[in-house]
C-alpha positions as CSV (number, residue, x, y, z in Angstrom):
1,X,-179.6,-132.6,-20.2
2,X,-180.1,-136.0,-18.8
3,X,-177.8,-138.9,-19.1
4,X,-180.5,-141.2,-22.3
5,X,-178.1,-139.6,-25.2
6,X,-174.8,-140.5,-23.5
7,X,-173.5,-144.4,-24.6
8,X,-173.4,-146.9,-21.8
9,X,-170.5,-148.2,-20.4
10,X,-169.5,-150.9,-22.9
11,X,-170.3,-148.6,-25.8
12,X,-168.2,-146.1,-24.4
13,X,-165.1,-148.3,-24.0
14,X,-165.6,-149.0,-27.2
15,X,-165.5,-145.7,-28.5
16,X,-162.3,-144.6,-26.8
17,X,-160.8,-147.9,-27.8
18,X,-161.3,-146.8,-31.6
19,X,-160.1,-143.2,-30.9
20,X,-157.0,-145.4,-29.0
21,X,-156.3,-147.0,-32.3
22,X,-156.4,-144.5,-34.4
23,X,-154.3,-142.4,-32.6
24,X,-151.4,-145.6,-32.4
25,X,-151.8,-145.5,-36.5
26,X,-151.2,-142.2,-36.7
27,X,-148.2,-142.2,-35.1
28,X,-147.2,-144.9,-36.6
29,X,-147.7,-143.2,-39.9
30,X,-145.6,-140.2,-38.9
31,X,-142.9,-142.5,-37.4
32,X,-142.5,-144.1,-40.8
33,X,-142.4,-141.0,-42.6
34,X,-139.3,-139.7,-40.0
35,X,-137.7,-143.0,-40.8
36,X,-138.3,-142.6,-44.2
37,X,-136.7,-139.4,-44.5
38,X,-134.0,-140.4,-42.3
39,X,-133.4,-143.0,-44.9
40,X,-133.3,-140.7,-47.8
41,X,-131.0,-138.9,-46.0
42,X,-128.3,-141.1,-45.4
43,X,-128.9,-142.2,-48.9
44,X,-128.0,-138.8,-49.8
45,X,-124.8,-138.3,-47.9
46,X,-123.6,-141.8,-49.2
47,X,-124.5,-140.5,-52.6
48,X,-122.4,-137.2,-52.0
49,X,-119.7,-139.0,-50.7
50,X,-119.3,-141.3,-53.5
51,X,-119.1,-138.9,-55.7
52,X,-117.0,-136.7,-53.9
53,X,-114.1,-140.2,-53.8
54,X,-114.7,-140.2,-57.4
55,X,-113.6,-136.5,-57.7
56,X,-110.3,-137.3,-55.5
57,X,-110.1,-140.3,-57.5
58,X,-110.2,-138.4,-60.9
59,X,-107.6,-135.6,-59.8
60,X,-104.9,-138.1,-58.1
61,X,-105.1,-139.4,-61.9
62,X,-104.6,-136.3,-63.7
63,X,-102.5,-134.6,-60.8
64,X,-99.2,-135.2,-62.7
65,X,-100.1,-133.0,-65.7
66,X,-100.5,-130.3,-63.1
67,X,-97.3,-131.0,-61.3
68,X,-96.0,-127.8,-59.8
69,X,-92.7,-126.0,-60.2
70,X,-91.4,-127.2,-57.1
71,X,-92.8,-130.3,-58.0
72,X,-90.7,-130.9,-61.2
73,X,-87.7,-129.5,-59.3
74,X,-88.4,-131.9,-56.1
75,X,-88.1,-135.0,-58.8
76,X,-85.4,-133.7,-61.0
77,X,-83.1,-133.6,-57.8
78,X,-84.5,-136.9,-56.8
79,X,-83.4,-138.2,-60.1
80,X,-80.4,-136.8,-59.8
81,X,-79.6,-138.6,-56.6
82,X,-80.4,-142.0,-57.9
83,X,-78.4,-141.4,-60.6
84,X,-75.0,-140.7,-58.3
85,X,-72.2,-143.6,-58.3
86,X,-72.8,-143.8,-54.3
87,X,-75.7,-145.7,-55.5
88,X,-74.5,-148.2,-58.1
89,X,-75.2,-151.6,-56.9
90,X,-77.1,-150.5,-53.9
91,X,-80.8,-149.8,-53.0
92,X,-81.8,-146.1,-52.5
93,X,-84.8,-144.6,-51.1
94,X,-85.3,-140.6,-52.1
95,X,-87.4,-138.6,-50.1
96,X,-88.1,-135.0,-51.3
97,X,-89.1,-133.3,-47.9
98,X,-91.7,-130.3,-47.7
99,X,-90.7,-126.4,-49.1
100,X,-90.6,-123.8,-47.1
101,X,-94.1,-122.2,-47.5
102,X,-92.6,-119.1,-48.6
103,X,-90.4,-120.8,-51.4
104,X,-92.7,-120.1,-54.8
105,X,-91.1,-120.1,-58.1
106,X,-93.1,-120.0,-61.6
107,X,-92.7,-122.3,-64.4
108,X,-89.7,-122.6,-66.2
109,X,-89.9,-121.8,-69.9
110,X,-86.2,-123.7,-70.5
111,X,-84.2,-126.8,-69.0
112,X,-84.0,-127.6,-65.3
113,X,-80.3,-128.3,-64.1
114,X,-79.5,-129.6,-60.8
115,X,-76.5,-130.3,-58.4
116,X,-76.0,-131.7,-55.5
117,X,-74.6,-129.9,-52.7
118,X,-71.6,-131.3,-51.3
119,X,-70.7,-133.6,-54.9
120,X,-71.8,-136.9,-52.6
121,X,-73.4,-138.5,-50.0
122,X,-72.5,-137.7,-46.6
123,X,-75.3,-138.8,-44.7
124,X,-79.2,-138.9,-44.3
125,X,-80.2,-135.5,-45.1
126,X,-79.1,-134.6,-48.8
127,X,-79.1,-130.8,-50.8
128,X,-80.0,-130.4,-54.2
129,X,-79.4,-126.7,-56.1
130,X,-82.2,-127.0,-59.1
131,X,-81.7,-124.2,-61.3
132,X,-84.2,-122.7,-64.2
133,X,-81.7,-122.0,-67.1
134,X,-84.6,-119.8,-68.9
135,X,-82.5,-116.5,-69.7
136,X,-86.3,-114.7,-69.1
137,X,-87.3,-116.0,-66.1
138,X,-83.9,-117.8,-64.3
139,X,-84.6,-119.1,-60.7
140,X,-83.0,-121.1,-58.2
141,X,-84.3,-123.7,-55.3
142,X,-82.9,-125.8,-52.6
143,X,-84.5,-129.3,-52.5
144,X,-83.9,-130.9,-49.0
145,X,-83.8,-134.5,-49.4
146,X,-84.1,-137.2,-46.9
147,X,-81.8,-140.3,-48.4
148,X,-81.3,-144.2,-47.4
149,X,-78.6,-146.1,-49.1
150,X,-78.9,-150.1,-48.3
151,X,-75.8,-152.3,-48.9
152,X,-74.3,-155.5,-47.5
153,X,-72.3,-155.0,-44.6
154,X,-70.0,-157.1,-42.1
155,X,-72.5,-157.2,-38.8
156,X,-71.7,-159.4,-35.9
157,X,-73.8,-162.6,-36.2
158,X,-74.1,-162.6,-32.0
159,X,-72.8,-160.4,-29.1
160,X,-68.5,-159.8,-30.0
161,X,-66.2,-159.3,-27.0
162,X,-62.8,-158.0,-27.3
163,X,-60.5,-160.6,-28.5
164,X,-62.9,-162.0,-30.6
165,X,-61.8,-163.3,-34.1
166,X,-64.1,-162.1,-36.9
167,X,-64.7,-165.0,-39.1
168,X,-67.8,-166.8,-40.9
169,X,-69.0,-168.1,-37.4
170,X,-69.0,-164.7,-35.8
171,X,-70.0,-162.5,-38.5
172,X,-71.9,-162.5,-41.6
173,X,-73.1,-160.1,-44.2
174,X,-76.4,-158.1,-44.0
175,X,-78.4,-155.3,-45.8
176,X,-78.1,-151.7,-43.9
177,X,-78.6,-148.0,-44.5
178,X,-74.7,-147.2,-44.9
179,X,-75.4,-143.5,-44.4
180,X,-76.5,-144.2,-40.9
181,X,-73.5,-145.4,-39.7
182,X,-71.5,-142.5,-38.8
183,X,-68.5,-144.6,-37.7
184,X,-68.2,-146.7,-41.1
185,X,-68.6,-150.2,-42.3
186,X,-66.6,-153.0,-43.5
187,X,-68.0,-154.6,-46.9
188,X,-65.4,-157.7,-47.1
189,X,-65.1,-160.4,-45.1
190,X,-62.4,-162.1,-46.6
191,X,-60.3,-159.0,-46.5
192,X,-60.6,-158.5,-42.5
193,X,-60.8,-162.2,-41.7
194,X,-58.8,-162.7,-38.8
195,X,-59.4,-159.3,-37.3
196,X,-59.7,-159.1,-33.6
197,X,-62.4,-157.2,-31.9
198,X,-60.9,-154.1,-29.8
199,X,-64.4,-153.4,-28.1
200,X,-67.5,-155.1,-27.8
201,X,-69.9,-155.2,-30.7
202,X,-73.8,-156.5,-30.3
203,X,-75.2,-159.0,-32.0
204,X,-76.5,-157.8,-35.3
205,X,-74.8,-154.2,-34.8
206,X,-72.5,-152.9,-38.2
207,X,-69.0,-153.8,-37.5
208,X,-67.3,-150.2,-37.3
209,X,-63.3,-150.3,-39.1
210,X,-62.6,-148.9,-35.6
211,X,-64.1,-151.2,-34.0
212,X,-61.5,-154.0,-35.0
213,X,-57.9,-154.9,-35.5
214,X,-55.9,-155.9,-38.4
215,X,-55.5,-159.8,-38.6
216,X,-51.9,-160.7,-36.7
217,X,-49.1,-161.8,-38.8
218,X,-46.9,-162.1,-35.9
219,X,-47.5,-163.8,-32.4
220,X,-45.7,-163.2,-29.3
221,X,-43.6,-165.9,-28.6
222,X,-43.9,-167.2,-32.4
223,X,-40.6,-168.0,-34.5
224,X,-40.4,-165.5,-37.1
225,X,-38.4,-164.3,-40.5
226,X,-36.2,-161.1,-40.2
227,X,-35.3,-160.5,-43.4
228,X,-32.7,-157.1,-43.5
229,X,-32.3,-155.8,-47.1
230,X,-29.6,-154.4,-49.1
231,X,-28.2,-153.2,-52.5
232,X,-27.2,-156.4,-54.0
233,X,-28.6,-159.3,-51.0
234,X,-30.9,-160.6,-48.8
235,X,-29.7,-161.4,-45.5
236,X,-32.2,-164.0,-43.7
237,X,-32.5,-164.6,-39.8
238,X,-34.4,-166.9,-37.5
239,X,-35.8,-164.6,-35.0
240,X,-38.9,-164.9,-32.2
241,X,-41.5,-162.1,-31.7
242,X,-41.3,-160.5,-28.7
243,X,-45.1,-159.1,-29.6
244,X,-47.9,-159.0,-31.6
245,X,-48.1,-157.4,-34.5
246,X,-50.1,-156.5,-37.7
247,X,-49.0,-155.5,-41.2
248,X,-47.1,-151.9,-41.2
249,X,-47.0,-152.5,-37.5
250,X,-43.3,-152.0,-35.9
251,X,-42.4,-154.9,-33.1
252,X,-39.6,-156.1,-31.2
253,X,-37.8,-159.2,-32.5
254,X,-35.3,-161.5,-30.5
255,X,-32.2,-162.5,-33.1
256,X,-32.3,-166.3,-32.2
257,X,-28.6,-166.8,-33.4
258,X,-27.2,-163.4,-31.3
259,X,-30.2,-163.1,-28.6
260,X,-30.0,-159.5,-29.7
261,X,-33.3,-157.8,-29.8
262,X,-34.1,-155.4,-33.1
263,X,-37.0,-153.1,-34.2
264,X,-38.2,-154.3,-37.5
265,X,-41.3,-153.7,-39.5
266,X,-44.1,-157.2,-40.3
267,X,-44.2,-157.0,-43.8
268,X,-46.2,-160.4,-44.2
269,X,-47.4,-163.6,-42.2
270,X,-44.1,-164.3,-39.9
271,X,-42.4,-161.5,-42.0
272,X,-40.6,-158.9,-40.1
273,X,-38.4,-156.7,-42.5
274,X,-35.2,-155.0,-41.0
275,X,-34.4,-151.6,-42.2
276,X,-30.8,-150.6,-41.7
């Protein structure tokens, strides 16, 4: 064969330069249909996971009219706990915390009762004894409950050393979770104003009834009343402390008349009362 039916040399380029083309369109047609079905794809899962939302959607709604048993008993003893005096006046947050897996108990055909273990609250962690009164089917669960109970309290309004006074510039009310404060709380200021501080007390802290002394109603040093009492009379003295002391407190008082120290009893502001 000689070379007449081959194409020259431009022709030739030519024809590979077609077959070039045609090969770039063709994989640009199968690139478009990968894309393409790529696309459809994700369309698909967007599709499937709408409607999946939809479905959680539509059972969070009707989830409540399938409430299970230990569902109805978890808020029956919640109820119940909001419903205790402790929280009169106060705000209360009721947490029903998980069942034991192995707790299972059917529906009950009659009327829930419930009790709280302990009759009040003691601190963060609450039990609830929920009882199904159906004579056919009686049962009995334990609800754990996880309880906060937020009312104003005396906190220190900066750092408090001991000796401090506690009065409106060093404390001040505040909002706390009373069952978290294992020591107590004082809940009125004008009953402990004048306290003094027997330990120090951070700034913001709950002011523990431990943590403070009753006001002083006698001074060292300070001219006092003794005041001894009988049957029929009175018999008043002008006396001087010979310490401090609070109400119900016994102290040491100098007789300013005979110099003769006695053991009475402060019964008020510069009030000591002598017993015979």
């Amino acid at each position: 064969m000689n070379g007449t039916n081959r194409p020259d040399g431009p022709a030739r380029k030519a024809v590979l330069r077609a077959h070039a083309r045609e090969r770039a369109r063709a994989y640009a047609r199968a690139r478009g249909a990968r894309g393409g079905a790529r696309a459809l794809a994700r369309a698909m899962r967007f599709r499937a996971v709408g409607i999946l939302t939809a479905l959680i959607v539509a059972l969070a709604l009707v989830a409540p009219a399938f409430a299970t048993p230990l569902d109805e008993a978890a808020g029956h003893a919640i109820a119940l706990v909001r419903a205790l005096p402790d929280a009169d006046g106060a705000r209360i947050d009721v947490e029903a915390l998980p069942f034991d897996r192995r707790t299972n108990v059917t529906p009950c055909g009659g009327e829930l009762a419930s009790e709280l273990v302990g009759r009040k609250l003691a601190g963060a962690r609450a039990t609830v004894r929920v009882r199904c009164t159906d004579p056919a089917n009686p049962w009995s669960v334990a609800v754990a409950l996880r309880v906060s109970l937020f009312k104003p309290v005396l906190v220190a309004k900066h750092a408090l050393v001991r000796g401090d006074v506690v009065d409106g510039d060093t404390t001040e009310l505040a909002e706390r979770d009373v069952l978290q404060l294992g020591y107590g709380h004082l809940d009125d200021p004008a009953r402990y104003a004048g306290s003094r501080v027997l330990r120090p007390v951070a700034g913001g802290a709950a002011i523990a009834p431990t943590a403070i002394a009753a006001p002083l109603l006698v001074e060292r040093g300070a001219m006092v009343t003794l005041l001894a009492r009988g049957s029929s009379i009175d018999v008043r003295a002008t006396g001087i402390a010979v310490e401090d002391g609070s109400v119900g407190m016994r102290v040491r008082v100098r007789n300013a008349s005979s110099g003769r120290t006695v053991d009475g009893i402060v019964d008020g502001p510069g009030l000591v009362l002598i017993r015979p």
